[in-house]
VEXLO-27783 format. One record per residue (C-alpha): residue number from 0; residue in one letter; x, y, z. Coordinates in nm, 4 decimals. Example, Ala and Ser with C-alpha at 12.3 -4.5 7.8 and 13.67 -1.06 7.14 Angstrom:
{0 A {1.2300 -0.4500 0.7800}}
{1 S {1.3670 -0.1060 0.7140}}
END
This chain:
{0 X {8.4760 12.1369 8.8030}}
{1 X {8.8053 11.9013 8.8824}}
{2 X {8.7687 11.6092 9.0161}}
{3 X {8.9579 11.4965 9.3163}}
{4 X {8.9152 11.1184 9.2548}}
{5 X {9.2616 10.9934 9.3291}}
{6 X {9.2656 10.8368 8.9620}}
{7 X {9.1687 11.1182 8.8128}}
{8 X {9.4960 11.2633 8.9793}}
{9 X {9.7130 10.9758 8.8853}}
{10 X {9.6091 10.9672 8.5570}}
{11 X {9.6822 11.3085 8.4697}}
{12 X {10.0824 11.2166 8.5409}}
{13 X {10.0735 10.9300 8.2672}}
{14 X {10.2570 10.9948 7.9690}}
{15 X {10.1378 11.1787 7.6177}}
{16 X {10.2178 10.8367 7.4712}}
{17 X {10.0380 10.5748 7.5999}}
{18 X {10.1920 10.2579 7.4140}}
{19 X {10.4928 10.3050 7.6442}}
{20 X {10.5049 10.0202 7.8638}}
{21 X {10.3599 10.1189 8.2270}}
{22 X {10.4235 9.7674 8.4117}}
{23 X {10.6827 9.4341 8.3285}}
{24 X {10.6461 9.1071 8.4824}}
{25 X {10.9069 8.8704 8.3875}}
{26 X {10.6482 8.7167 8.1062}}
{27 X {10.4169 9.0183 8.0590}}
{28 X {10.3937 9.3789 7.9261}}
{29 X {10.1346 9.6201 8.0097}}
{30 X {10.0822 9.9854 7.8208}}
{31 X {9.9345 10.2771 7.9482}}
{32 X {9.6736 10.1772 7.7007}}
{33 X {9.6473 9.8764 7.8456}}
{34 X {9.6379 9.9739 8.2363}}
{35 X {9.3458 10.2616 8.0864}}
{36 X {9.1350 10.0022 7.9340}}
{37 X {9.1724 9.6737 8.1388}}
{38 X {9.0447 9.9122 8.4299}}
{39 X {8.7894 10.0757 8.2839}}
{40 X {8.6412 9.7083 8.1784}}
{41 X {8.6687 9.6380 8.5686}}
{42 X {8.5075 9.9904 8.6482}}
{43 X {8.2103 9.8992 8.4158}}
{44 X {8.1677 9.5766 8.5577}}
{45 X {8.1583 9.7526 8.9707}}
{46 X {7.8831 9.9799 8.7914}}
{47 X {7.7238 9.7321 8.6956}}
{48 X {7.6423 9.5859 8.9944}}
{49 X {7.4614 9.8683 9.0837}}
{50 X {7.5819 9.9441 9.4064}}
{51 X {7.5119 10.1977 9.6864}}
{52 X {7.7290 10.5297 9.7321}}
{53 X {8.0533 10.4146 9.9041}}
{54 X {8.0603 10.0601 9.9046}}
{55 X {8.3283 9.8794 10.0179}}
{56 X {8.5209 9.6334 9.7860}}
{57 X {8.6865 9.3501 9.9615}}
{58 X {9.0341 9.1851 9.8236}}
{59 X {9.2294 8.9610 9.9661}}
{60 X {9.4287 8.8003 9.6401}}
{61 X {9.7809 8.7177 9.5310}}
{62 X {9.9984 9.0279 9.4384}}
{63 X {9.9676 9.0210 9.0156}}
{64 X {9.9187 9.3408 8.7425}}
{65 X {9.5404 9.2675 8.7369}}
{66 X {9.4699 9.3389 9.1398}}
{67 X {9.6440 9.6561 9.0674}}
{68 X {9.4007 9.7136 8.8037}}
{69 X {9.1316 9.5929 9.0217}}
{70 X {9.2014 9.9025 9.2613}}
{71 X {9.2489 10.1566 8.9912}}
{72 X {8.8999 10.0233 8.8957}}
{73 X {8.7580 10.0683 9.2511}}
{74 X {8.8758 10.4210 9.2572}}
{75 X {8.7321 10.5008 8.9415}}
{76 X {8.3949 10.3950 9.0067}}
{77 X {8.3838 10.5655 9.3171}}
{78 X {8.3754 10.3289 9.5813}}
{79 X {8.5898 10.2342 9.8661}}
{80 X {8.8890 9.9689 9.8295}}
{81 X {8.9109 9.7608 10.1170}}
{82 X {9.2863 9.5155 10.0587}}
{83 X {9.3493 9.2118 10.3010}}
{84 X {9.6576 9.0801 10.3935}}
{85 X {9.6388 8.7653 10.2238}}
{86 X {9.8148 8.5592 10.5448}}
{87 X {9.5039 8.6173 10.6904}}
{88 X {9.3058 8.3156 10.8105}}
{89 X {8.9607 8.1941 10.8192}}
{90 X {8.8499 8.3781 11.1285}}
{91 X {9.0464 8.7014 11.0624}}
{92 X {8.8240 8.7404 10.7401}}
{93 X {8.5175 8.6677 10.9159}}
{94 X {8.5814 8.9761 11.1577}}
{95 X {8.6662 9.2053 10.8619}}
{96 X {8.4025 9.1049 10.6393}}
{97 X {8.1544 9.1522 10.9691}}
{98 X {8.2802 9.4495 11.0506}}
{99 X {8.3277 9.6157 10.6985}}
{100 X {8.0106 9.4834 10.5390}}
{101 X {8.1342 9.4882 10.1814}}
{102 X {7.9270 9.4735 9.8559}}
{103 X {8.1727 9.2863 9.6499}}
{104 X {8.4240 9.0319 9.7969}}
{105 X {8.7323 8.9198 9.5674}}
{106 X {8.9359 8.6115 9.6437}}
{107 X {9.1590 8.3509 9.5629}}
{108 X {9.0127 8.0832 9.4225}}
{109 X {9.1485 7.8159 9.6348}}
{110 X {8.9602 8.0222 9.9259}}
{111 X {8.6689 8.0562 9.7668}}
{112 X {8.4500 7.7971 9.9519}}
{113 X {8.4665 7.9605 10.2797}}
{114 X {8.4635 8.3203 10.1660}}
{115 X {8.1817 8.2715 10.0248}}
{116 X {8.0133 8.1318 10.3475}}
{117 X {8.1626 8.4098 10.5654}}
{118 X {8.0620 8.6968 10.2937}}
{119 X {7.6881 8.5013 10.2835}}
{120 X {7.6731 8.5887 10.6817}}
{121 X {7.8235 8.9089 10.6335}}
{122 X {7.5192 9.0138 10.3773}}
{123 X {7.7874 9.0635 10.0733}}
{124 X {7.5985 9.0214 9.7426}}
{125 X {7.8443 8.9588 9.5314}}
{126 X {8.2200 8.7395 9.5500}}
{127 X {8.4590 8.7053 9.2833}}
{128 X {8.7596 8.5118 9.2169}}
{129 X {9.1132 8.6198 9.0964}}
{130 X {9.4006 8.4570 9.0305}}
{131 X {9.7692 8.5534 8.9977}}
{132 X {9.7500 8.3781 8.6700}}
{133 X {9.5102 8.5842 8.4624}}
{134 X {9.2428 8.3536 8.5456}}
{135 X {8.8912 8.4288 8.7730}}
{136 X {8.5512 8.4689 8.7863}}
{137 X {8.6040 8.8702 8.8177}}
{138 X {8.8019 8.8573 8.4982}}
{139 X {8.5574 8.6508 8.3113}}
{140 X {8.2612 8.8724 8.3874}}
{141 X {8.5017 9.1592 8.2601}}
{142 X {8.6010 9.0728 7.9396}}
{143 X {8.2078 9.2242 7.8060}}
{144 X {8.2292 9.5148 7.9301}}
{145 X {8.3406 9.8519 7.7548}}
{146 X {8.6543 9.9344 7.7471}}
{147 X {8.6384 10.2781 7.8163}}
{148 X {8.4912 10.4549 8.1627}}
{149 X {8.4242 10.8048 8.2700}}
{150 X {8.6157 10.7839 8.6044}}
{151 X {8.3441 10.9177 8.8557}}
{152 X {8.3595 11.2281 9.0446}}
{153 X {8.4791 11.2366 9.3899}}
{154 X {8.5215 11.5531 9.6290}}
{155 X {8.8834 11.5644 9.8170}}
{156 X {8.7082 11.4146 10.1819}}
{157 X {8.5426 11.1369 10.0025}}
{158 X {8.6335 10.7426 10.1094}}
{159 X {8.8774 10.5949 9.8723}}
{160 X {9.0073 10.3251 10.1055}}
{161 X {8.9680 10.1400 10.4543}}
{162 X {9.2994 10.0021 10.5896}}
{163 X {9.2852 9.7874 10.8772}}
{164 X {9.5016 9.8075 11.1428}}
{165 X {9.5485 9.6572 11.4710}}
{166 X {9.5182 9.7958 11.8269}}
{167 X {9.7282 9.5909 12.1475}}
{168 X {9.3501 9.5582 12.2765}}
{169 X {9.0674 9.4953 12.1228}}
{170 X {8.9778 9.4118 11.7400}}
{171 X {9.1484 9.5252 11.4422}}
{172 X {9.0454 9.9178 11.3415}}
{173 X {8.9479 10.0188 11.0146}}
{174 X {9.1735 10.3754 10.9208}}
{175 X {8.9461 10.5582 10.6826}}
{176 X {9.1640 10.7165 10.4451}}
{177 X {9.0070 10.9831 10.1643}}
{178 X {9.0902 11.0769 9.8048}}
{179 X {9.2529 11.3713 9.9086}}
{180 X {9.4785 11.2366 10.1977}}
{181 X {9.6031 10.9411 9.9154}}
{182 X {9.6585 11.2643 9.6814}}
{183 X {9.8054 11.4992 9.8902}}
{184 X {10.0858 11.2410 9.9772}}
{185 X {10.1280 11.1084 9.6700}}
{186 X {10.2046 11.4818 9.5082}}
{187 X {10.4392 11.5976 9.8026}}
{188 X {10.6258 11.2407 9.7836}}
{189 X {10.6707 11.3237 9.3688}}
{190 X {10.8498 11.6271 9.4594}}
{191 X {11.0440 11.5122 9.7274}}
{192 X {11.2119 11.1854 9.6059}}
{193 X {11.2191 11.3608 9.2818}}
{194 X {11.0192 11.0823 9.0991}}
{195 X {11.1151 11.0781 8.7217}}
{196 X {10.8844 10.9645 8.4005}}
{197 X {11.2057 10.7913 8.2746}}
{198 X {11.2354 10.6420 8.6448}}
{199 X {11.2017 10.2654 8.6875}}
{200 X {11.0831 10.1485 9.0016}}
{201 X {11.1673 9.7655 9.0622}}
{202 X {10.8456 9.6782 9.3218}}
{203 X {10.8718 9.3632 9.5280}}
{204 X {10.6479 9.4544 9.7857}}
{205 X {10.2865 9.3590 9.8764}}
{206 X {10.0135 9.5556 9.7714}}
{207 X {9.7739 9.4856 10.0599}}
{208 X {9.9594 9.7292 10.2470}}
{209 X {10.0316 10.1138 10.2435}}
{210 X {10.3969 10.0786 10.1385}}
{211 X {10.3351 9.8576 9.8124}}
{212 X {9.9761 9.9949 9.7199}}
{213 X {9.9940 10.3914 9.7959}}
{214 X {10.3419 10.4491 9.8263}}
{215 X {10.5176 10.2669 9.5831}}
{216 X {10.2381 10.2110 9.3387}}
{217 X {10.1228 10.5966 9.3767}}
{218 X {10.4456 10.7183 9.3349}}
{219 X {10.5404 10.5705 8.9771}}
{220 X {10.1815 10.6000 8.8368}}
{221 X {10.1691 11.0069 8.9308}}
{222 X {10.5172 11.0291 8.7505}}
{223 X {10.4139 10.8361 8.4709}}
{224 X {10.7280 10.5844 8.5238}}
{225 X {10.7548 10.2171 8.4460}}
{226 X {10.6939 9.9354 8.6797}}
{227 X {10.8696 9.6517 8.7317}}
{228 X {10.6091 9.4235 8.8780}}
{229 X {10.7433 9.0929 9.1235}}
{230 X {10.5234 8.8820 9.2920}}
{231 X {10.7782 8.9288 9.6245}}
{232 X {11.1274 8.9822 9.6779}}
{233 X {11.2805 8.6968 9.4746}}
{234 X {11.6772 8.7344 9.4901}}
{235 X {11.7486 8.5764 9.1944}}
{236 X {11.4587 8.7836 9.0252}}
{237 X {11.6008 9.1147 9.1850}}
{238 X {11.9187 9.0397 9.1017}}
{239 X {11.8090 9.0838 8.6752}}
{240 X {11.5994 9.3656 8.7231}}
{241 X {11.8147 9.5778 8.9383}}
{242 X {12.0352 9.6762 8.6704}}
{243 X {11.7689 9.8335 8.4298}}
{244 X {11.5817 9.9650 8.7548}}
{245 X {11.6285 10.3542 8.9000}}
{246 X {11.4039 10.2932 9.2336}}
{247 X {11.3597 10.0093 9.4942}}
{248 X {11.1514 10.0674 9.8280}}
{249 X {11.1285 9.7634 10.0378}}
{250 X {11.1601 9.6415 10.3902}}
{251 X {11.5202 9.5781 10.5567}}
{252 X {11.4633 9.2032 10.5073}}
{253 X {11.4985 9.2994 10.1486}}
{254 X {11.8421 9.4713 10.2263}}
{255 X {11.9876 9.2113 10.4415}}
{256 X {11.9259 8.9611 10.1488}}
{257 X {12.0444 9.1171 9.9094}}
{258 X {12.3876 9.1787 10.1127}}
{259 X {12.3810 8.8550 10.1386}}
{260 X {12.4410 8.7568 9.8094}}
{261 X {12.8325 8.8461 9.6769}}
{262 X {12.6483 8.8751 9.3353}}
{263 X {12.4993 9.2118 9.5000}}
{264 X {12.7742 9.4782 9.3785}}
{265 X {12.8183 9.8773 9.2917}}
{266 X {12.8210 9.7241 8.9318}}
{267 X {12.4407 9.5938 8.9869}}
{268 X {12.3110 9.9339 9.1434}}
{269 X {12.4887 10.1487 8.8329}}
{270 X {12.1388 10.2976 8.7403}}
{271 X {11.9974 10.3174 9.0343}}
{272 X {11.9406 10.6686 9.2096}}
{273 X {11.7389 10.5841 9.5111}}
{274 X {11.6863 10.2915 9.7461}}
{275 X {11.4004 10.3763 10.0150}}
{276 X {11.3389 10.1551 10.3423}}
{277 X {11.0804 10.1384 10.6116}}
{278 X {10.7664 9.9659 10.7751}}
{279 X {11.0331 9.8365 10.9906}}
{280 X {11.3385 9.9750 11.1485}}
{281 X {11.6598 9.9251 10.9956}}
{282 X {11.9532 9.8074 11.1534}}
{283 X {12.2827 10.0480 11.1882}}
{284 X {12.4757 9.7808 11.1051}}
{285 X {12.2633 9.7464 10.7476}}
{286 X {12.2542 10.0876 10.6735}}
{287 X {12.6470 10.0918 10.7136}}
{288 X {12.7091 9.7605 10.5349}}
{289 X {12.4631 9.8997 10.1848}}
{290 X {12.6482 10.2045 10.1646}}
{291 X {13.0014 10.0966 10.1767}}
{292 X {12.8787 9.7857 9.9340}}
{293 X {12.7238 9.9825 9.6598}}
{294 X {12.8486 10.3347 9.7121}}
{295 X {12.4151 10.4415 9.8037}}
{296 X {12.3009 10.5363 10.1103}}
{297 X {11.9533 10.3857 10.1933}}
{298 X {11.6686 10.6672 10.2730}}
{299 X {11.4471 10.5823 10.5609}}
{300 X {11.1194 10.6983 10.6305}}
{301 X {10.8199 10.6889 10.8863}}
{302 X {10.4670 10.6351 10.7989}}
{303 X {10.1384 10.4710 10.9249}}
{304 X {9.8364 10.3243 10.7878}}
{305 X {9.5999 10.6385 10.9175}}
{306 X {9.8434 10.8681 10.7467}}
{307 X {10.0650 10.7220 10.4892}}
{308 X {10.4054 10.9201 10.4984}}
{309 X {10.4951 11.1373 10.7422}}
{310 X {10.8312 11.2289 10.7373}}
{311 X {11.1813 11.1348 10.5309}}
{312 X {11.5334 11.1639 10.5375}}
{313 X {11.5991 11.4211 10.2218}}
{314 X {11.6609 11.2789 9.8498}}
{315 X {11.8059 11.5934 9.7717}}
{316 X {12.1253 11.6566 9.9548}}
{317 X {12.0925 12.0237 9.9609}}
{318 X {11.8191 11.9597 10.1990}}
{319 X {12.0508 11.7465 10.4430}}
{320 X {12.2196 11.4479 10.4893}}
{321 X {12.0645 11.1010 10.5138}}
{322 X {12.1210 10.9633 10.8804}}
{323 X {12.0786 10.6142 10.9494}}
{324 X {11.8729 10.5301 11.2399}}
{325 X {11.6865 10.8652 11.2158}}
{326 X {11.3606 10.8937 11.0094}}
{327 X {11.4767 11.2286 10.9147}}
{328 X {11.2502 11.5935 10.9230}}
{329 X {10.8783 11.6060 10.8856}}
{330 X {10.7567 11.5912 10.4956}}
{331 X {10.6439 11.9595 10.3426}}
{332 X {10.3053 12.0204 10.4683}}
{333 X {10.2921 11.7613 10.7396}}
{334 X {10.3659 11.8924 11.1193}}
{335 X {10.5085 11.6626 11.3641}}
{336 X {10.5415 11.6960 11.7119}}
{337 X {10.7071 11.5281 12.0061}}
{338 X {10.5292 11.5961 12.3367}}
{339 X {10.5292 11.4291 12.7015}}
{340 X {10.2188 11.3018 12.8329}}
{341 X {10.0737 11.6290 12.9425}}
{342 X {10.0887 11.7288 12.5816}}
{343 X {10.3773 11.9979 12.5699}}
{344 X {10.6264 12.0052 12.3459}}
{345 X {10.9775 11.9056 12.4336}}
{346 X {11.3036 11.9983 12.2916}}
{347 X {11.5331 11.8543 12.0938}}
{348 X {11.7164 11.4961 12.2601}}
{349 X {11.4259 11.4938 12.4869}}
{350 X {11.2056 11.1604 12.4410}}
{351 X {10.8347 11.2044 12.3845}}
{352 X {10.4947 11.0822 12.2526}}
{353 X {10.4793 11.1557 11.8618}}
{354 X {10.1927 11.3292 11.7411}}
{355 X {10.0863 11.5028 11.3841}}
{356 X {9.8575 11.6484 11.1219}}
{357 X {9.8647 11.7228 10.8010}}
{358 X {9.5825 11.6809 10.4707}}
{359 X {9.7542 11.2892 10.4941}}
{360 X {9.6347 11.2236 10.8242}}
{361 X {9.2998 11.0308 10.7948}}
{362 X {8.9495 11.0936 10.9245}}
{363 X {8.9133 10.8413 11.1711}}
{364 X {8.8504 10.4327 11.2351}}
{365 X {8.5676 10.2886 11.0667}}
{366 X {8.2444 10.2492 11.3208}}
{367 X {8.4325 10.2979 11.6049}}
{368 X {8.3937 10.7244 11.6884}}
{369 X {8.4584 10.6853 12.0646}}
{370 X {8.8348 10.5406 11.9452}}
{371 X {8.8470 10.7997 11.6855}}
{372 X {8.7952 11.0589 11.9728}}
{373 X {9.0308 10.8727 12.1734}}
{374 X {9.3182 10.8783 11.9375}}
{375 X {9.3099 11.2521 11.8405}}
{376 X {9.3977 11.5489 12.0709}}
{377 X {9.1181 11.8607 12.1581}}
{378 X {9.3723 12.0343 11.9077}}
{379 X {9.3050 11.8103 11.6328}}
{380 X {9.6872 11.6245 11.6377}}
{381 X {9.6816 11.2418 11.6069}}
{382 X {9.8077 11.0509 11.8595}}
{383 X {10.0779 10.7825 11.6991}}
{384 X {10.1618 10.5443 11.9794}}
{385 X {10.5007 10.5567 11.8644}}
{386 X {10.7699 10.7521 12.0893}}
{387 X {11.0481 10.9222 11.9337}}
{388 X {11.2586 11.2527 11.9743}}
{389 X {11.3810 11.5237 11.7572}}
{390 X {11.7751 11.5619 11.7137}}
{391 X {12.0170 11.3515 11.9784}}
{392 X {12.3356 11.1460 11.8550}}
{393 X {12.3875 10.8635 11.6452}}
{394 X {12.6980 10.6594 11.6349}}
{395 X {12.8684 10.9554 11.8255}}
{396 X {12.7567 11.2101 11.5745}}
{397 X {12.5235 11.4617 11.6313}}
{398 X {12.1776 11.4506 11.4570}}
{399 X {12.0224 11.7669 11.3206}}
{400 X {11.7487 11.8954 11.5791}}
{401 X {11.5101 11.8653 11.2638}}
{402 X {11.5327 11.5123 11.2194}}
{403 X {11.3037 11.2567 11.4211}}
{404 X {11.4197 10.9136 11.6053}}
{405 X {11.1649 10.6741 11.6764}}
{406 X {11.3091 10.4928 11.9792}}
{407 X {11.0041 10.2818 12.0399}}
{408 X {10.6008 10.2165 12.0544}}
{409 X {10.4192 10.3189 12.3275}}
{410 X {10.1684 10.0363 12.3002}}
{411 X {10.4185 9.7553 12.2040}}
{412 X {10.3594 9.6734 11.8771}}
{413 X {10.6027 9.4613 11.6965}}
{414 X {10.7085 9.5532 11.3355}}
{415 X {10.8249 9.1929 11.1931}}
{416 X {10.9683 9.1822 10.8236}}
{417 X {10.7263 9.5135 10.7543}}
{418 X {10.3936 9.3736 10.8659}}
{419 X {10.2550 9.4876 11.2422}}
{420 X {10.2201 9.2098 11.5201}}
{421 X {10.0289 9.2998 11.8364}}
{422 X {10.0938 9.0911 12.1105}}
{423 X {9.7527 9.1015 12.2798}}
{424 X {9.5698 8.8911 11.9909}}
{425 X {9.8531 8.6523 12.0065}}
{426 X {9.8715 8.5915 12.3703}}
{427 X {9.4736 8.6275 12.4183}}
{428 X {9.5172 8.2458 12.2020}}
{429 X {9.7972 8.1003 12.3955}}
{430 X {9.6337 8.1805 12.6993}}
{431 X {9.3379 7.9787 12.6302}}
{432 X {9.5483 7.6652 12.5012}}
{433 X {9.6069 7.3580 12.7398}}
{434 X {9.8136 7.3690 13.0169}}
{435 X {9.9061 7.7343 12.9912}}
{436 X {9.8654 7.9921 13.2853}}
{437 X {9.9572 8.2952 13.0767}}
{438 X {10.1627 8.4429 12.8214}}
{439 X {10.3660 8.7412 12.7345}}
{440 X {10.5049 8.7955 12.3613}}
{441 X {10.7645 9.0498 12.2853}}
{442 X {10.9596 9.1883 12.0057}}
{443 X {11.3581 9.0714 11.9686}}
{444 X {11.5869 9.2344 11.7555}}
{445 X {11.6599 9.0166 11.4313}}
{446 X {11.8839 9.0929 11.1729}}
{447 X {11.6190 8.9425 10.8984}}
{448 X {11.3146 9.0894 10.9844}}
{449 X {11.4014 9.3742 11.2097}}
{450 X {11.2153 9.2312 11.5050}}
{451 X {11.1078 8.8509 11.6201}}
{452 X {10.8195 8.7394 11.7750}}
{453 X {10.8731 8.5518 12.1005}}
{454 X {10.6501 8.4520 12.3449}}
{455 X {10.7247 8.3240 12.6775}}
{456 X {10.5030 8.0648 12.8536}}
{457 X {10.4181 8.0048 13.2297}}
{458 X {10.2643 7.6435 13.2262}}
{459 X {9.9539 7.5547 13.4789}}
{460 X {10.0718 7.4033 13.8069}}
{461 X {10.1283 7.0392 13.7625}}
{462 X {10.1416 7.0699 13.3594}}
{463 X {10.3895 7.0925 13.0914}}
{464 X {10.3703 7.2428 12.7276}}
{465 X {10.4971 7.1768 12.4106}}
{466 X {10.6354 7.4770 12.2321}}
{467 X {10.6723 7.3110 11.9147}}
{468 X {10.3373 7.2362 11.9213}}
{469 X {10.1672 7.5317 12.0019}}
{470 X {10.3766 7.6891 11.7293}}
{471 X {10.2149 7.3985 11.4805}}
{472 X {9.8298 7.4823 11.6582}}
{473 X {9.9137 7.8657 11.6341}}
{474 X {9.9772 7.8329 11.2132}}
{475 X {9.6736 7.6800 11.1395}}
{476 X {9.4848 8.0118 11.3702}}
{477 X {9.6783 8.2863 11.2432}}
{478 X {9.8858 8.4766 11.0177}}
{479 X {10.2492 8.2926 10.9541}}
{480 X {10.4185 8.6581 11.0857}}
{481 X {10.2181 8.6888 11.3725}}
{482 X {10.3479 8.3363 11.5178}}
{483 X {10.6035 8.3459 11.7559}}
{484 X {10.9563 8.2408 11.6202}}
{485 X {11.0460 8.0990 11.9295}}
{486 X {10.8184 7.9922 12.2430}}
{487 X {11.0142 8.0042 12.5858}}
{488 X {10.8877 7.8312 12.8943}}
{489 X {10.9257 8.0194 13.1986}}
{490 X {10.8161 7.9759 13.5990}}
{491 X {10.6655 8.3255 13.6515}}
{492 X {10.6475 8.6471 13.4706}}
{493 X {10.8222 8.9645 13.5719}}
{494 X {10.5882 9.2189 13.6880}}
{495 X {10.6256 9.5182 13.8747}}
{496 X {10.4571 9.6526 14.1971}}
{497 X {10.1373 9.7533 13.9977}}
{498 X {10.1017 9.3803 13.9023}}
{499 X {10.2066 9.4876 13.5110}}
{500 X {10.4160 9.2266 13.3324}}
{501 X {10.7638 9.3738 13.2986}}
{502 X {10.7976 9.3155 12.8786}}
{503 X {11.1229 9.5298 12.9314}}
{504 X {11.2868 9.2499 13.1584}}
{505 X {11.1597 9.0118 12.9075}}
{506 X {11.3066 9.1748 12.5830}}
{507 X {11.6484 9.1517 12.8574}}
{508 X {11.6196 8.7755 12.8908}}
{509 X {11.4811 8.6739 12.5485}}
{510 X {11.6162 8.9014 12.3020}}
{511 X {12.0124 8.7440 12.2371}}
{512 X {11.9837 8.5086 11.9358}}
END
């Protein structure tokens, strides 16, 4: 009988020789030996433990090789890997934790004081530290244990991971995503990018996220090609890797720094055969500026947390042209759809909801079936937010009819240097600050990080606010992205004759410089 454990599938694409080196940090070198046996040790210490079917593992630690391994160990024990962004504060963990009820908790250890205290409420047994420097409680306790695992089976539907992911009301929403969704997009993304074992993919990105962890990660790993692993995008870093590198994903804040630098040439990018962008849209101008620079033309994509990728502008030009500003046609195997809000299709140029399916698209939000219900069609299509169309013009050229534009989100969320900002949590805080009536925050346009947060303030009759202030009170409450870049005091908010703030008229006012 196979077994649909998603590391039984990426293991199968690692090379006959295993003392090839799988993953480079500037000071280290791992094997495939070594990736094979460091998380087998980590699987053996999970077991261990003794834990119940599907328990959820907890991380919220610095990007290094060994929280890598940590997942691969997760998988292969057979329980569910749960990663936190690791900008998340004190109170964001304690509704995660809560609401997630993991077995095993693994932190920094600078947090570890009040992890422990929230995972003690939350019932979690066990908390473990870990280090970007090799050093931890987690690693300590798995130095004893054998080096060798038998990875445990898992059927295609089973839990692999729980990615959590923000509504504009509400509390975050845990997307449930299986073994075989991870696998199924990980094999069709192989094909399509034409993933290499003699590729070398230069990752910058974090890996508490679904571009760094399942894309990227998934991608080399199933092709059996060599990492090059970076804490975060470090220009000077990039700059000596990019010449022995074949693949780079990344946001477009990665782009416009590199452009940035004159030391950026065609001369740097000699080996490289594919540059991939998204969790955030990237800017015409970018797009225009990369291409003429280094003679590549930047492939952009559209994906989610529930469902990983979705769709891609083609690596293979046989299939099409790559069209910046597009997100190009849906990926083999995955339909897409773009419907108005009676759910019929429209045609081609017309602007609609975006809905699909596909063996990526996930199961549904953790706990929460009456969302689940919500979010999904009677037909059994998800329900993106995001609004888009098929075909239209770009720069005065027409865009093939197969290729999808996603001109906006239905529900306002802001995509700031690749990591989602909703602006209900963020004005449900200013709101209860002193002196403030109410709030709106918006999305700008921003060269840097695709969009800004702004928010715009109507004070309390008779008081006056400090923006620079709030901005210092609103670090210390949440994530750094999340707080606004620039706070504007205003009389009044528009709103129309419903009573509904007018963010359009805001994103008007607010969104030059």
């Amino acid at each position: 009988m196979s077994n649909a454990n998603l590391y039984a599938v990426l293991v199968a694409g690692f090379p006959q020789d295993r003392s090839q080196v799988a993953l480079e940090t500037p000071t280290l070198r791992y094997t495939w030996d070594d990736m094979d046996r460091a998380s087998a040790c980590l699987a053996n210490l999970l077991k261990s433990l003794d834990l119940p079917r599907d328990a959820r593992v907890a991380v919220q630690v610095e990007k290094s090789p060994e929280a890598l391994l940590l997942y691969l160990a997760t998988l292969r024990a057979g329980l569910v890997y749960l990663p936190l962004n690791t900008a998340y504060r004190e109170a964001e963990i304690e509704y995660f934790l809560g609401n997630a009820e993991p077995a095993v908790v693994v932190c920094s250890s600078a947090n570890e004081g009040w992890v422990r205290r929230l995972a003690g409420k939350s019932g979690t047994a066990h908390v473990f530290t870990l280090d970007d420097d090799r050093t931890g409680t987690l690693l300590q306790a798995a130095a004893t244990q054998p080096q060798t695992f038998r990875t445990v089976q898992r059927d295609a539907d089973d839990l692999a991971a729980i990615l959590y992911t923000s509504g504009t009301t509400g509390r975050s929403k845990g997307a449930m995503l299986s073994h075989g969704n991870l696998a199924a997009n990980a094999r069709v993304l192989n094909d399509y990018w034409g993933w290499r074992s003699d590729d070398v993919l230069l990752h910058m990105l974090p890996i508490f996220h679904v571009h760094g962890l399942f894309v990227a990660s998934h991608g080399a790993l199933l092709a059996g090609a060599k990492m090059i692993w970076l804490p975060k995008l470090d220009i000077e870093q990039a700059l000596r890797y990019l010449p022995e590198s074949t693949v780079m994903m990344g946001v477009p804040t990665y782009y416009v720094r590199l452009l940035a630098d004159p030391r950026f040439t065609r001369e740097t990018c000699a080996r490289m055969r594919l540059f991939i962008s998204g969790s955030a849209p990237l800017l015409t101008e970018t797009f225009n500026e990369f291409q003429s620079r280094t003679g590549h033309t930047i492939l952009e994509r559209y994906g989610m947390s529930e469902t990983v990728m979705l769709t891609s502008n083609p690596y293979d030009a046989v299939l099409g042209p790559r069209v910046g500003g597009t997100v190009g046609p849906a990926l083999p195997g995955v339909d897409v759809r773009v419907v108005n809000d009676k759910g019929v299709a429209l045609p081609p140029g017309e602007i609609g909801n975006v809905q699909v399916r596909g063996p990526n698209v996930f199961s549904g939000y953790w706990r929460m079936p009456e969302k689940t219900r919500e979010e999904f069609t009677d037909d059994g299509w998800f329900k993106t937010g995001d609004v888009g169309r098929w075909g239209g013009e770009a720069g005065g050229h027409p865009i093939p009819v197969d290729y999808l534009s996603i001109v906006g989100r239905s529900k306002d969320l802001i995509i700031s240097g690749g990591f989602n900002v909703y602006p209900k949590e963020i004005e449900t805080i200013i709101d209860e600050m002193p002196g403030v009536a109410e709030s709106a925050v918006i999305g700008v346009p921003h060269a840097d990080f695709g969009e800004a947060v702004v928010a715009v303030v109507v004070p309390r009759a008779g008081a006056s606010v400090d923006p620079a202030a709030m901005q210092n009170e609103l670090k210390t409450r949440i994530a750094n992205f999340k707080v606004p870049k620039r706070i504007h005091v205003a009389d009044q908010l528009p709103r129309n004759t419903m009573g509904k703030v007018q963010k359009n008229v805001l994103r008007e006012t607010y969104g030059q410089g």
